[in-house]
VOPAGU-2260 file (C-alpha; in pm, 1 decimal, decimal comma):
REM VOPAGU-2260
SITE   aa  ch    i         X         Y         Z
SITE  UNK   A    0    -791,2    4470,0    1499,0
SITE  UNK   A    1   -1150,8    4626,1    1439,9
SITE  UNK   A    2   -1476,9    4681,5    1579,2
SITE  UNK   A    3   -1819,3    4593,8    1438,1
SITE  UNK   A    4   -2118,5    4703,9    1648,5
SITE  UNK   A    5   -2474,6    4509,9    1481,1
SITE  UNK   A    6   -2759,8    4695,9    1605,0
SITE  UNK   A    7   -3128,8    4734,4    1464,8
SITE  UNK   A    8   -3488,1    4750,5    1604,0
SITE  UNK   A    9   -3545,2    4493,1    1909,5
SITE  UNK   A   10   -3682,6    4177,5    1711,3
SITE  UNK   A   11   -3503,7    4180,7    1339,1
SITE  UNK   A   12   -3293,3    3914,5    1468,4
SITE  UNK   A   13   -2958,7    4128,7    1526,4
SITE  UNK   A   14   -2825,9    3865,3    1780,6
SITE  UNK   A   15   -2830,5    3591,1    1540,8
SITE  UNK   A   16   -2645,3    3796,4    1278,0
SITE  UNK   A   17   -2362,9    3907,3    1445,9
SITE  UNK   A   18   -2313,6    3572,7    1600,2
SITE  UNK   A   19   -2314,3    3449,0    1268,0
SITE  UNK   A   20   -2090,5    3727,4    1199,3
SITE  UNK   A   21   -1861,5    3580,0    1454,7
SITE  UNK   A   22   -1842,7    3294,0    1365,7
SITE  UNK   A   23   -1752,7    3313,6    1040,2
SITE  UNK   A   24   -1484,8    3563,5    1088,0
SITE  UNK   A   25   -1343,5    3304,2    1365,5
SITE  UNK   A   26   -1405,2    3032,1    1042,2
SITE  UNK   A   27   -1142,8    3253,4     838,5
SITE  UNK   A   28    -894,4    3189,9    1115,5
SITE  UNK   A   29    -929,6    3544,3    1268,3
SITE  UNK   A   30    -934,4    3520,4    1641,9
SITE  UNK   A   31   -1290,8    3689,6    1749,0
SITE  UNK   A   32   -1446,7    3805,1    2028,2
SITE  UNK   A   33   -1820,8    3878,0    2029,6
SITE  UNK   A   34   -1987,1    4058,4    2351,6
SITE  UNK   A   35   -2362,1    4133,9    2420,3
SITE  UNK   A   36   -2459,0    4502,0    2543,8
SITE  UNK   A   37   -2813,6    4422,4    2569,9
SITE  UNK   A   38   -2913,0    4364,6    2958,7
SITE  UNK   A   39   -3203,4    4126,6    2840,0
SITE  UNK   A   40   -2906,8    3907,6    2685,2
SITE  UNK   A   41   -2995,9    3661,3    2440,0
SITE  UNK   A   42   -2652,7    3575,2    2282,7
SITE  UNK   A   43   -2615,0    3236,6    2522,8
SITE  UNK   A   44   -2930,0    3127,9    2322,2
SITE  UNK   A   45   -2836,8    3206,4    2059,5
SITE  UNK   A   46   -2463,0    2958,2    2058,8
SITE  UNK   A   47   -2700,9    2729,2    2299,0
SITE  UNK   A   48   -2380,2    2799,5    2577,6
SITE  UNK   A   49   -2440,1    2953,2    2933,8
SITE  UNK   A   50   -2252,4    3291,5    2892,2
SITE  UNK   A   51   -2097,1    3486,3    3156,3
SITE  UNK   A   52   -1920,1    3845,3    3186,3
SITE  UNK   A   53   -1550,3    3649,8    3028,6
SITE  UNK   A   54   -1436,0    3547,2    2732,2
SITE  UNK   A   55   -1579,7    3208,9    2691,2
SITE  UNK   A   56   -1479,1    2975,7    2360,0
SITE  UNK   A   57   -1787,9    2841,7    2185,2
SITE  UNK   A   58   -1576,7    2785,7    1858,4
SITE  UNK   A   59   -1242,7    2754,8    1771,9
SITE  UNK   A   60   -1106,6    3084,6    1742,8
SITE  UNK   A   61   -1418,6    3242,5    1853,3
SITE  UNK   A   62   -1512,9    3379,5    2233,1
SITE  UNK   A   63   -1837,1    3521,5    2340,3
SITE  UNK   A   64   -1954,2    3681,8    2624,3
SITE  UNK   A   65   -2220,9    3879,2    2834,3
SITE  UNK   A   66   -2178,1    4195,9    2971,7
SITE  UNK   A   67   -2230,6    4171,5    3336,1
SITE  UNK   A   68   -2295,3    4537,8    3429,7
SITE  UNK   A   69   -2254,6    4489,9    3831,6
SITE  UNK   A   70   -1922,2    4363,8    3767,7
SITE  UNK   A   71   -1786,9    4663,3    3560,7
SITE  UNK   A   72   -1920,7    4905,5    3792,5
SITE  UNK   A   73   -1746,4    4767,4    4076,7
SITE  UNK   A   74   -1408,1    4777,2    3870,3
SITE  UNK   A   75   -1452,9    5127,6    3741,2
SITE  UNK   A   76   -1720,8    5282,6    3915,4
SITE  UNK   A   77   -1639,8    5161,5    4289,4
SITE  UNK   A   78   -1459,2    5463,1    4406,0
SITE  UNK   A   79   -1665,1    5726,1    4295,5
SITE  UNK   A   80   -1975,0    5537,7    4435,9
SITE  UNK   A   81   -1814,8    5495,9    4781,3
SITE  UNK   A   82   -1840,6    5850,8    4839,6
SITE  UNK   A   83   -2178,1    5931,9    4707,8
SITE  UNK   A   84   -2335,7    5627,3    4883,9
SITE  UNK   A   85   -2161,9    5800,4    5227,3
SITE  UNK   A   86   -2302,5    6133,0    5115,1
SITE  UNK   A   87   -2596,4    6018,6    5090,2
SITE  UNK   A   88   -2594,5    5801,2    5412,0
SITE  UNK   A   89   -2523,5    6059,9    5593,1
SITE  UNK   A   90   -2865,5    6246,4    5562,5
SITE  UNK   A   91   -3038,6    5969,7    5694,6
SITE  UNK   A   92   -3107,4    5779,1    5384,3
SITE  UNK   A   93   -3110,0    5387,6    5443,2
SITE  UNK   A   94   -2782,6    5203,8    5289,8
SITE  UNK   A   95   -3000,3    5020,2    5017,0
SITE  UNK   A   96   -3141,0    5297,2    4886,5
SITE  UNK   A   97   -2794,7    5527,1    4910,1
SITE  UNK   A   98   -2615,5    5249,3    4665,8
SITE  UNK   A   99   -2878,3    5281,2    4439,6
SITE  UNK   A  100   -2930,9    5703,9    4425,4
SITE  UNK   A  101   -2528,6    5698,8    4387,4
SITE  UNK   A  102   -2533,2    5551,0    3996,7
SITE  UNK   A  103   -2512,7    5788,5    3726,5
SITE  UNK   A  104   -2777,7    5750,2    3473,6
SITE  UNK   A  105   -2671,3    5595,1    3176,0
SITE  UNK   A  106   -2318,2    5476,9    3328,1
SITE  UNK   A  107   -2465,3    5110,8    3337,9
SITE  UNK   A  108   -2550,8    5081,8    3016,0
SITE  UNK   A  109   -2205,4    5289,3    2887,5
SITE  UNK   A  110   -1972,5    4980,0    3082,7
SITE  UNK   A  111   -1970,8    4778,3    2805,5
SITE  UNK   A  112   -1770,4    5085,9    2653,1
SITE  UNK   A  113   -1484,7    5046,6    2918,5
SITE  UNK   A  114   -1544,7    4638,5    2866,6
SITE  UNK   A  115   -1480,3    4707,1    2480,7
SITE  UNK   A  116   -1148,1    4915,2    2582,2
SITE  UNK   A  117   -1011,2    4655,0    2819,3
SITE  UNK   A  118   -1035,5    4407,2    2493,2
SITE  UNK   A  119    -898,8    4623,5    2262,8
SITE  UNK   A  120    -619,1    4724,0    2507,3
SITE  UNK   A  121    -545,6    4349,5    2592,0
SITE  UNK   A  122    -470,8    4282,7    2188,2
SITE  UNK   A  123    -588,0    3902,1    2247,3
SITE  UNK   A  124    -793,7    3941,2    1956,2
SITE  UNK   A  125    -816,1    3980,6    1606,1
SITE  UNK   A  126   -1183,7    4101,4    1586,5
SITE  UNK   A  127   -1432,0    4250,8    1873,8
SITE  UNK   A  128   -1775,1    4246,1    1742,9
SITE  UNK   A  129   -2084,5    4390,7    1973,9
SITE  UNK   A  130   -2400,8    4250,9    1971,0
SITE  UNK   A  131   -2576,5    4541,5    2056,0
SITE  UNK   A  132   -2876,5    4643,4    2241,5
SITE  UNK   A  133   -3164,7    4838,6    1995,5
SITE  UNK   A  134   -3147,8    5125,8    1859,3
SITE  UNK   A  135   -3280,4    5326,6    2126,7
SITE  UNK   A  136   -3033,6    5208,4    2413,0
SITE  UNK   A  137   -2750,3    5203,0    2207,7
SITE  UNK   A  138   -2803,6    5566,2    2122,9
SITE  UNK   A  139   -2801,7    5639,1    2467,0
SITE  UNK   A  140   -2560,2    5470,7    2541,0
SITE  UNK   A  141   -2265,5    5606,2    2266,9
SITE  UNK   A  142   -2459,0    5959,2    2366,2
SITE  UNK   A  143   -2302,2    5907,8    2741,7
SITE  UNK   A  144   -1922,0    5975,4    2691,3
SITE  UNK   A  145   -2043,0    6326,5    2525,1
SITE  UNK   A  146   -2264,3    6419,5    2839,9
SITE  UNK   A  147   -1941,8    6313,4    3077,6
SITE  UNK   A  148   -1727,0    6549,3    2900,3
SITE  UNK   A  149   -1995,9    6843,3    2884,2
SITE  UNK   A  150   -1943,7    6777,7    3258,8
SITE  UNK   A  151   -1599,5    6746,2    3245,2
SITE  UNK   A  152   -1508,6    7066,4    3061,7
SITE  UNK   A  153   -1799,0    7321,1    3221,2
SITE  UNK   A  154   -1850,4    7168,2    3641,5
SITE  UNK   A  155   -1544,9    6953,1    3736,4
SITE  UNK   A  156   -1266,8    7166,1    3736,8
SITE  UNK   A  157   -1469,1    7441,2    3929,9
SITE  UNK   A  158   -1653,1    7178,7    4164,4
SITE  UNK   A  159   -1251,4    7052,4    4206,0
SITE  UNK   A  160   -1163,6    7366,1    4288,0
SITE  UNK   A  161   -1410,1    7487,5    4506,7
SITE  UNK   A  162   -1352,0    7164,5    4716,9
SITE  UNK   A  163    -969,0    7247,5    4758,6
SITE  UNK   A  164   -1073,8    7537,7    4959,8
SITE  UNK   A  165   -1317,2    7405,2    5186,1
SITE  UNK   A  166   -1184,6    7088,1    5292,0
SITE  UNK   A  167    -940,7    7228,6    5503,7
SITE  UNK   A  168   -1140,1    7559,0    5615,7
SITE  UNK   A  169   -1490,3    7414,2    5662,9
SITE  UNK   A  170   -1448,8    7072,1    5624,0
SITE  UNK   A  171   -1428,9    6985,3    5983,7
SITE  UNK   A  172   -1751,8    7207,0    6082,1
SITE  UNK   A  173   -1968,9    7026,1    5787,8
SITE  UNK   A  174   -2190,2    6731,5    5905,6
SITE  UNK   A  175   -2121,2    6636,8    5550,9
SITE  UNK   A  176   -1830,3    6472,0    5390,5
SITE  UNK   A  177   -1649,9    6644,2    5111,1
SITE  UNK   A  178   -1485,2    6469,9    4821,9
SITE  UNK   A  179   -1116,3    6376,8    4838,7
SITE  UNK   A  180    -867,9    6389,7    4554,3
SITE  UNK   A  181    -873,7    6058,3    4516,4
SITE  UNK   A  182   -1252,6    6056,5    4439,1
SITE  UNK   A  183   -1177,5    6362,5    4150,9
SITE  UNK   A  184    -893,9    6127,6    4021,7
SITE  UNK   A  185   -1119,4    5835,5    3994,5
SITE  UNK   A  186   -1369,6    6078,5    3775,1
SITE  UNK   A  187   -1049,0    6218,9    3575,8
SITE  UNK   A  188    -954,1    5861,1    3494,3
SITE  UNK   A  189   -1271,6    5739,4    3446,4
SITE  UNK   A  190   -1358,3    5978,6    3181,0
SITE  UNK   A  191   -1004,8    5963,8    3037,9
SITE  UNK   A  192   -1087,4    5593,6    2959,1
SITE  UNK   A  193   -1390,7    5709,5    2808,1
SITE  UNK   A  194   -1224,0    5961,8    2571,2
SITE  UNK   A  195   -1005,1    5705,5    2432,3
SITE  UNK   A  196   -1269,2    5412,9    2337,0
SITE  UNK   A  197   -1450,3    5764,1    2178,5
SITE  UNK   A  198   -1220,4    5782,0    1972,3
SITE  UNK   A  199   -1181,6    5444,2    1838,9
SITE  UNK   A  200   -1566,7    5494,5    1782,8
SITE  UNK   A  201   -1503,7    5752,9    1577,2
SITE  UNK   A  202   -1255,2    5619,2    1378,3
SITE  UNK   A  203   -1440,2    5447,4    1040,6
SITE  UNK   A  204   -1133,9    5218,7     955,1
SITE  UNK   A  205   -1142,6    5109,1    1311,5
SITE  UNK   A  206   -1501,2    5080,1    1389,7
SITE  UNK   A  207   -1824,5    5057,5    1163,9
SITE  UNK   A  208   -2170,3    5000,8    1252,9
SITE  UNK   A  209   -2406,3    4801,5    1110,7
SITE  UNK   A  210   -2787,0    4831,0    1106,8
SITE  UNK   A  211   -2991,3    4471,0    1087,7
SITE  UNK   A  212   -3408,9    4558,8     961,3
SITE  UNK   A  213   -3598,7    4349,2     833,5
SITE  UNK   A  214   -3813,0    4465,9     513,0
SITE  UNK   A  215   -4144,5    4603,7     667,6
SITE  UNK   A  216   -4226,2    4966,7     730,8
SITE  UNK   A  217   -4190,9    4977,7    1070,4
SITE  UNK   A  218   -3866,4    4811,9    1060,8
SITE  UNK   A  219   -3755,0    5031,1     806,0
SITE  UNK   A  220   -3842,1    5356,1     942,7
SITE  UNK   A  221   -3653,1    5289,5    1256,6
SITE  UNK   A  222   -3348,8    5214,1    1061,7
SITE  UNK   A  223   -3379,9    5523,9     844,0
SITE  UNK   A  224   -3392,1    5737,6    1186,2
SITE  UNK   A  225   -3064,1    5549,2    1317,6
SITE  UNK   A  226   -2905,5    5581,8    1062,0
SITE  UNK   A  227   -2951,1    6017,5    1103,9
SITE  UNK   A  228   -2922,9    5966,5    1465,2
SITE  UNK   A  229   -2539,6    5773,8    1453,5
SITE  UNK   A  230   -2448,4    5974,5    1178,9
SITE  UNK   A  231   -2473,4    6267,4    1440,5
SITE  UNK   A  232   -2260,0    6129,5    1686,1
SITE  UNK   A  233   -1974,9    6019,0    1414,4
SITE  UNK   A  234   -2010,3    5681,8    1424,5
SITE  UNK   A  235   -1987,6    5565,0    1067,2
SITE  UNK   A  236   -2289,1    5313,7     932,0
SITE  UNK   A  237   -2160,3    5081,9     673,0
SITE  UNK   A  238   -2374,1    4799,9     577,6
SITE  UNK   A  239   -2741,0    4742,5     595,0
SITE  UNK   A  240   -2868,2    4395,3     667,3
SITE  UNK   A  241   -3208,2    4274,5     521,0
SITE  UNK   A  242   -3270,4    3998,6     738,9
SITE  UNK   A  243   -3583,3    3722,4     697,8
SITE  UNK   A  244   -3620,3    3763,2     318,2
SITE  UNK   A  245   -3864,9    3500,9     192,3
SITE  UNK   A  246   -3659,0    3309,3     -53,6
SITE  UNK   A  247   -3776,3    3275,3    -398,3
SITE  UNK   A  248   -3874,4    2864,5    -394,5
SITE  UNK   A  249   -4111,8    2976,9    -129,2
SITE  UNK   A  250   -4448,1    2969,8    -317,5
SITE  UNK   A  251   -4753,4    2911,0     -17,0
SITE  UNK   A  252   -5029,8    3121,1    -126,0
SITE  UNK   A  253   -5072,8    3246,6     169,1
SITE  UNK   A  254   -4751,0    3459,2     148,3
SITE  UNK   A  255   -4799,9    3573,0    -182,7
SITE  UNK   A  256   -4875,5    3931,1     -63,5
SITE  UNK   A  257   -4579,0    3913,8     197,0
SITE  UNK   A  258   -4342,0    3854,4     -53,2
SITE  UNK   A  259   -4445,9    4110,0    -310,4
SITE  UNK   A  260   -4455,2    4372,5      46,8
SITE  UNK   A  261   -4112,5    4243,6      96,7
SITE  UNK   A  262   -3969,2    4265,9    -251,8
SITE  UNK   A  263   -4113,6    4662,9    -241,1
SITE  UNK   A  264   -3954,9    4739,3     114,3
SITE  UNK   A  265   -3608,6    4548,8     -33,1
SITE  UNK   A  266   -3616,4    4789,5    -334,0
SITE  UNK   A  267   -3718,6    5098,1     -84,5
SITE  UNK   A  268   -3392,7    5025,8      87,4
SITE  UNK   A  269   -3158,3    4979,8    -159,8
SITE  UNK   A  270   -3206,4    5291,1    -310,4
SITE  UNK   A  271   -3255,8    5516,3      18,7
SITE  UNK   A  272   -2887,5    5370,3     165,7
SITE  UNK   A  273   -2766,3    5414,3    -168,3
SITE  UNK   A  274   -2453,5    5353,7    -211,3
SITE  UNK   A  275   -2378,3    5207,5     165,8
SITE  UNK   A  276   -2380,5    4852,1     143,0
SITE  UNK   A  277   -2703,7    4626,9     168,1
SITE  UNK   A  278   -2699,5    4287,3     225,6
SITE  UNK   A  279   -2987,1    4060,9     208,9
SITE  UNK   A  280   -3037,8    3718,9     437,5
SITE  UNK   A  281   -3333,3    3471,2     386,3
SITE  UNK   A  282   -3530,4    3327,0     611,6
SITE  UNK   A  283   -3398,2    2976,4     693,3
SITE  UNK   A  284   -3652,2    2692,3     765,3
SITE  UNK   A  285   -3551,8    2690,0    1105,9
SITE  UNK   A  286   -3471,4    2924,4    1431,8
SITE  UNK   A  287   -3131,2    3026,1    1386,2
SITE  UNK   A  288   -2965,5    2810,1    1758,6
SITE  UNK   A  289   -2666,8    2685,7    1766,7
SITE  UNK   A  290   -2335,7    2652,2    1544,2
SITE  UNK   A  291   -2427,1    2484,5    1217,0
SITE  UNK   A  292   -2752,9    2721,7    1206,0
SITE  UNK   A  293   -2524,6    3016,7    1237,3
SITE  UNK   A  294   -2325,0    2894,9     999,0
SITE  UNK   A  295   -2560,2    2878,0     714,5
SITE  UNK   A  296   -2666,5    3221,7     804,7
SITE  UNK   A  297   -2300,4    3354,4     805,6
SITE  UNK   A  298   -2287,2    3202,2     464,7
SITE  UNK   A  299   -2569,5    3355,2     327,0
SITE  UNK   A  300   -2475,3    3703,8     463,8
SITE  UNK   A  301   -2071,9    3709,1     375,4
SITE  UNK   A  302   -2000,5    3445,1      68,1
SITE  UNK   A  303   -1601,3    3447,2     101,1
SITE  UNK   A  304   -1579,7    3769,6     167,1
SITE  UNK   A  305   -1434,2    3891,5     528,7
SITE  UNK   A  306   -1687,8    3980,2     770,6
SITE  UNK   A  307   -1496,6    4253,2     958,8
SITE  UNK   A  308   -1354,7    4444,3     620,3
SITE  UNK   A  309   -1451,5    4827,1     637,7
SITE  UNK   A  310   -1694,9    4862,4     363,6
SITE  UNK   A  311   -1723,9    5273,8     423,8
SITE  UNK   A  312   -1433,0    5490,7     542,8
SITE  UNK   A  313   -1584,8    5816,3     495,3
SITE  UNK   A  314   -1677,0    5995,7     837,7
SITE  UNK   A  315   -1989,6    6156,0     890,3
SITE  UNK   A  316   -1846,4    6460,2    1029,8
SITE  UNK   A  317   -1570,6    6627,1     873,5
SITE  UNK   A  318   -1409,7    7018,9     867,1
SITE  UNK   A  319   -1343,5    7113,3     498,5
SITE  UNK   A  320   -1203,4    7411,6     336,5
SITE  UNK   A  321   -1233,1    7583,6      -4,9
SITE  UNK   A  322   -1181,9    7930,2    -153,6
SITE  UNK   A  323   -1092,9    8058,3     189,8
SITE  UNK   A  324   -1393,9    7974,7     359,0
SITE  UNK   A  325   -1432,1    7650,0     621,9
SITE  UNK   A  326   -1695,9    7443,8     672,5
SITE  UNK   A  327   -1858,0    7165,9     861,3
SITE  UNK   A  328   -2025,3    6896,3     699,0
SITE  UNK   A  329   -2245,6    6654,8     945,3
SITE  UNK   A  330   -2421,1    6374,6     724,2
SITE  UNK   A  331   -2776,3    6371,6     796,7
SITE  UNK   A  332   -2901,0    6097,0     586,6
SITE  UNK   A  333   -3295,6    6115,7     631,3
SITE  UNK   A  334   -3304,6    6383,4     812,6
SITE  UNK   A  335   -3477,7    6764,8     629,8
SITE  UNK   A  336   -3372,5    7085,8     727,4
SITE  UNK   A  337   -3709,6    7142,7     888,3
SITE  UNK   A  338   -3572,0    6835,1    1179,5
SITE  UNK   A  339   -3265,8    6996,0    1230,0
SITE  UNK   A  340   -3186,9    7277,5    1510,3
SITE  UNK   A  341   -2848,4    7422,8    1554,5
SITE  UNK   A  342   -2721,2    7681,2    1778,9
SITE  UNK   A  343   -2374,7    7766,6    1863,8
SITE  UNK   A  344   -2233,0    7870,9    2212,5
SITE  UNK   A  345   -1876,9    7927,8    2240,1
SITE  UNK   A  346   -1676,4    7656,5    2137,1
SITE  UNK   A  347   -1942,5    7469,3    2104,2
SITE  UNK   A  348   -2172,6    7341,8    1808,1
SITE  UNK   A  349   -2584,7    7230,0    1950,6
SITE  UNK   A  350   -2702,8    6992,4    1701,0
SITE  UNK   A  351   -3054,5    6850,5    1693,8
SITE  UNK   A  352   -3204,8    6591,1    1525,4
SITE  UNK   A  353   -3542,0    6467,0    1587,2
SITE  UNK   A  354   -3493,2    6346,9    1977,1
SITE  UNK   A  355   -3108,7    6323,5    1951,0
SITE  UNK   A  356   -2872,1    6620,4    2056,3
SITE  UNK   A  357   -2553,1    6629,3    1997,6
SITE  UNK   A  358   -2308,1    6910,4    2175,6
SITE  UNK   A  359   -2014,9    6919,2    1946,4
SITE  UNK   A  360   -1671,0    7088,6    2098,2
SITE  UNK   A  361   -1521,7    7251,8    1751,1
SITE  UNK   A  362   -1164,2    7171,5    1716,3
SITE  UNK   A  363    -940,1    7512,0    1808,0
SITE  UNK   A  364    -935,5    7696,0    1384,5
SITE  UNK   A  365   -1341,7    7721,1    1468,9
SITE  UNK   A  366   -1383,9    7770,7    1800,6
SITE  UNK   A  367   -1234,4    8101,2    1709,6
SITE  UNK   A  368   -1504,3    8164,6    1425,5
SITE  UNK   A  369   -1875,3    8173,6    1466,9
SITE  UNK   A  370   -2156,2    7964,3    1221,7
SITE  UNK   A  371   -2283,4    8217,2     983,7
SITE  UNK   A  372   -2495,8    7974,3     751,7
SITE  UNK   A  373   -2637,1    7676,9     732,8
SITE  UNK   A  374   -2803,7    7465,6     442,0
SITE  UNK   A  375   -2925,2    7058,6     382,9
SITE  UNK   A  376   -2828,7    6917,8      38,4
SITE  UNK   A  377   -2781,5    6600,9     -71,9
SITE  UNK   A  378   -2848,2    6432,3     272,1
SITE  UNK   A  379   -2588,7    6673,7     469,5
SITE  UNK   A  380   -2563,8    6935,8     669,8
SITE  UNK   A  381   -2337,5    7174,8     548,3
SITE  UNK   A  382   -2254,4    7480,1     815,0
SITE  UNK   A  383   -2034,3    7780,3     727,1
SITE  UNK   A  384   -1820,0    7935,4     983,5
SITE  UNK   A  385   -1607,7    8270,2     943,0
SITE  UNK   A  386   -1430,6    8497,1    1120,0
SITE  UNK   A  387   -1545,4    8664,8    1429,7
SITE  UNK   A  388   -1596,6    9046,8    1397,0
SITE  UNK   A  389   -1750,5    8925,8    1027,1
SITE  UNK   A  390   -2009,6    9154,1     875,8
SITE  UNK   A  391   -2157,4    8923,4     729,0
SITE  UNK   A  392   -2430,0    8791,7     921,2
């Protein structure tokens, strides 16, 4: 089983090629699952089938399915909101208004993380391939698990804590209701279930992500910055789709200059993803609805190979060590050294890119050792850690 999450600025048509994607890995006899992440969901349109939050088979051998985000907060989420809605009731604030203060920014957007787990838990499926919202929200939304275990490690078990004293002692004289276990073993679980679909992430034979552009500057750009930006939370990005290329037998005058502009970006690409994977797909005649559509798209993209083959294994953050020294490597891809911050507190590693932070946890070797250099070459980040008590500085 493996994951492929297509993603890409809104508009490059990164619905239509992963349910093209889909389909033709369902065509190879592999049983798929696709699911959309996006909340303005356009994946129904795109198989011309009404879509709902299940499995539903548009193909043989191939499922797809819509995220419903109400429905995965009430499975996952319903606990923990029960007592901050009566928290928050209980100052006075009207019942509406409670349910919607007690969501967690981000945590809609991050359920179709725990939807992915249930799938991959379940094992009905060969393939589970994400349609993805753009670039922007998906960020965000891979960013969330990080910001629950920040919380996790440095407030819960003190908050936990602190509530074990005063439920007994000044629980009763509080016109406020206080937490119960059961509402801290909710969170515990909740994040637990989090961890674990982090680390399939994270995993490049298990999961690779793909970025759909289309060749125009803007387009471009905006992959070049995702490609830094997932690269700093681990994911691994594998293939590059070129999608709406203006096929050669198109010779209209009037898209003379789009096609050289194309041909330039194409070239541009190639050589800054260099050696990941690009793949070009023309523009077909027609809007790309329903199955035989797909499938000449699918064709164009994939040939015979297998859609959901890991085409990169290498992570983007590893630890290394030579002559005595160890080191982390981050790979920045775009990014210089003059968009990069870093800091180091504790155990753990601040890294900024751009808009995107990442707090990284060092495994136990560095947590003992403190970052004493840093350098960019060749498209990484290379950061030197040694000893603490080192005089070197």
């Amino acid at each position: 089983m493996r994951i492929v999450l297509y993603t890409g600025k809104g508009g490059v048509g990164k619905t239509c090629v992963s349910a093209a994607a889909a389909l033709a890995t369902a065509r190879r006899g592999q049983r798929t699952v696709i699911l959309s992440s996006d909340r303005a969901h356009s994946l129904g349109d795109c198989f011309a089938r009404r879509l709902g939050p299940d499995p539903t088979e548009v193909a043989p051998n191939l499922y797809a399915m819509e995220v419903d985000a109400n429905v995965e907060i009430a499975q996952h989420w319903g606990e923990i909101q029960a007592y901050l809605r009566k928290l928050i009731s209980s100052q006075g604030v009207d019942a509406l208004l409670a349910e919607e203060i007690a969501m967690v920014p981000g945590f809609e957007e991050a359920c179709v993380l725990l939807r992915l787990k249930d799938l991959w838990d379940r094992g009905d499926y060969d393939a589970l391939i994400v349609d993805c919202a753009p670039t922007g929200a998906t960020l965000r939304l891979l960013s969330f698990p990080e910001a629950f275990g920040w919380f996790m490690r440095r407030i819960f078990p003190v908050h936990r804590g602190l509530m074990r004293v005063l439920r007994p002692t000044a629980g009763p004289l509080l016109s406020i209701p206080l937490p119960t276990e059961a509402y801290y073993d909710a969170i515990r679980s909740l994040y637990e279930r989090f961890m674990a679909i982090t680390e399939l992430l994270l995993d490049p034979v298990k999961t690779g992500v793909r970025l759909v552009t289309i060749p125009e500057r803007m387009a471009v750009e905006e992959t070049r910055r995702a490609f830094s930006e997932f690269s700093l939370y681990g994911l691994c990005v594998e293939e590059v789709v070129a999608n709406r290329v203006l096929p050669e037998e198109v010779t209209d005058p009037y898209l003379t200059e789009m096609k050289a502009s194309q041909q330039g970006w194409l070239a541009q690409i190639r050589s800054d993803f260099d050696p990941i994977v690009v793949t070009e797909a023309r523009l077909l005649p027609n809007e790309v609805v329903g199955l035989e559509a797909l499938e000449k798209l699918g064709a164009a993209l994939f040939g015979g190979r297998d859609p959901m083959a890991s085409l990169r294994a290498r992570p983007p953050v590893r630890i290394e060590r030579a002559d005595g020294s160890v080191r982390m490597v981050l790979e920045l891809g775009f990014a210089t050294r003059q968009d990069v911050d870093l800091m180091q507190h504790g155990d753990e590693l601040v890294v900024e890119i751009g808009n995107s932070r990442r707090n990284l946890l060092l495994p136990g070797a560095l947590a003992r050792m403190r970052a004493t250099k840093a350098r960019v070459e060749a498209g990484e980040l290379v950061i030197e850690f040694e000893p603490v008590g080192s005089e070197n500085p």
